[in-house]
C-alpha positions, -999 to 999 in steps of 0.1 A, spaced: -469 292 440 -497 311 452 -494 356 453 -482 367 479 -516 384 490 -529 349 492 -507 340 513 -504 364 535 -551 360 534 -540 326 545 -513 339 577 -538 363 586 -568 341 585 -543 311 602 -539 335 635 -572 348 636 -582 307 640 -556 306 662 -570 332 686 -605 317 686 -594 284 692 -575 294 721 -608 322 732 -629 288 729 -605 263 752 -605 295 777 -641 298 774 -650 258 781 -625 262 816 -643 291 830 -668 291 855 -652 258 866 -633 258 903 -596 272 895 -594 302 866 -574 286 836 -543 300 837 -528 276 809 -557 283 786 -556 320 793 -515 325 789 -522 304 755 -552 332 744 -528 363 755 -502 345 733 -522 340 703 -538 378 706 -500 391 708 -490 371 677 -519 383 658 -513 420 671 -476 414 657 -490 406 620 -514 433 626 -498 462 638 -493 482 606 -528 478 594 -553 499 601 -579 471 602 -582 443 626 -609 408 621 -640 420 636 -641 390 655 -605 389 673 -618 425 680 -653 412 701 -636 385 720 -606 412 729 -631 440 734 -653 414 757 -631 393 780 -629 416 808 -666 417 815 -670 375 802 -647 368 833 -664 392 855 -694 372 851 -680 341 848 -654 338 871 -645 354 904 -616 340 913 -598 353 888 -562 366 898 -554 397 899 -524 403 878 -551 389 849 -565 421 849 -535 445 835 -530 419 816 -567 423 797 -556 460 796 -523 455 778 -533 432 753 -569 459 747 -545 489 747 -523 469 719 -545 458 700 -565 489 698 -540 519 700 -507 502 694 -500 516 720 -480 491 750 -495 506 784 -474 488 808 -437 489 796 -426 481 834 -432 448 821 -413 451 791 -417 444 757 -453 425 756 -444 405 723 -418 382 741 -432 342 736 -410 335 763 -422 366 780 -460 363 783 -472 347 819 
């Protein structure tokens, strides 16, 4: 059986594929007609489950960090119909990756997979 720090390398390294993945499906659906809701629920998903391993490091992937950092200005220029409630949502999953810190509890506890649309 591998250590355990290779395993956890390989959960960490597992979610960080994850959120790219998911950054990349988003990314082909923008700019088309409709925003991609589906595609961005399934990004905001994979960011909170990464944020979840991540929270008591003091360390995050550098690129889960640019794709994070970037959205809100990538669908500014690439899509303007984007809904509104997309926005706070941009800020909450920024604010928790980057502070730990949950910037809209009104909408409760943001690490809720059934929770996340």
């Amino acid at each position: 059986m591998p250590p355990k720090d290779e395993l956890e390398e390989a959960k960490l390294k597992d979610l960080v594929d994850r959120v790219m993945d998911a950054f990349g499906e988003l990314d082909n659906r923008s700019g088309k007609r409709h925003f991609p809701v589906t595609k961005f629920n399934r990004f905001r998903s994979a960011v909170f489950d990464y944020w979840a391993a991540m929270s008591e490091r003091d360390w995050l992937h550098r690129d889960v960090a640019g794709v994070v950092n970037g959205l809100r200005d990538y669908l500014e220029l690439q899509h303007h119909k984007t809904p509104s409630d997309v926005w706070w949502k941009i800020d909450q999953m920024e604010v928790l990756l980057f502070s730990n810190y949950n910037a809209y509890p009104e909408h409760g506890t943001p690490y809720n997979p059934e929770n996340t649309s």
